[in-house]
C-alpha positions in Angstrom: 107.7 121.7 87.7 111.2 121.6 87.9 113.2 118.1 88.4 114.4 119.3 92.0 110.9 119.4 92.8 109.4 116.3 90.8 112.3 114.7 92.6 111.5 115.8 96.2 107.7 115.2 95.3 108.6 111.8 94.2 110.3 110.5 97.3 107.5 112.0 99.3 105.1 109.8 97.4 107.3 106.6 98.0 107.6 107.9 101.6 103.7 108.1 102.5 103.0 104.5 100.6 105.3 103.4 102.5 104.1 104.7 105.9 100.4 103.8 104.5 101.9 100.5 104.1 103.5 99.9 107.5 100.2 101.2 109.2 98.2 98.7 107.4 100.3 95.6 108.1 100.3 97.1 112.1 96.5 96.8 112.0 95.7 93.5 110.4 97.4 90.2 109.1 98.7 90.7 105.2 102.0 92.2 104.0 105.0 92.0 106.7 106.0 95.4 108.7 109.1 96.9 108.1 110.8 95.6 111.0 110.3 91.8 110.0 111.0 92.8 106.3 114.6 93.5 107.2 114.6 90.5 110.2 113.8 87.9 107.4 116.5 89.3 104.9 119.2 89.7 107.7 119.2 86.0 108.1 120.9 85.2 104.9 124.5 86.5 103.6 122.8 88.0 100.8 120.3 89.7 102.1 122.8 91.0 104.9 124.5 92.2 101.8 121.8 94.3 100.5 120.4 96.1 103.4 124.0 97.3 103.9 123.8 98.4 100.1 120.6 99.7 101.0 122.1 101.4 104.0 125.1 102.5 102.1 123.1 104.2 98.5 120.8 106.1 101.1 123.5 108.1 103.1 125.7 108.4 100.0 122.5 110.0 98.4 120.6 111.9 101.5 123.1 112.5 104.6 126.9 112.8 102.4 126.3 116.8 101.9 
């Protein structure tokens, strides 16, 4: 396997946990959805901070091409 592909497989890995993640916080009480994930961390300056470094490292890396 070449590290273009182990790199694409990874991220599609982290993407369906993730998903299987949000879809299992949507059905019952436990871990927080997405959407109240970045709620809780936009009331604070540093967590305003890092969802826009977040933001920012995932255009430079997926949409700057």
């Amino acid at each position: 396997m070449s590290g273009t592909a182990a790199g694409v497989a990874g991220v599609v890995c982290l993407l369906l946990a993730g998903l299987a993640v949000e879809a299992w916080a949507r059905c019952r009480p436990g871990p927080a959805t997405a959407a109240q994930a970045v709620g809780a961390a936009m009331r604070t300056a540093a967590g305003r901070a890092a969802v826009l470094l977040a933001w920012l490292w995932l255009g430079v890396h997926f949409l700057a091409r």
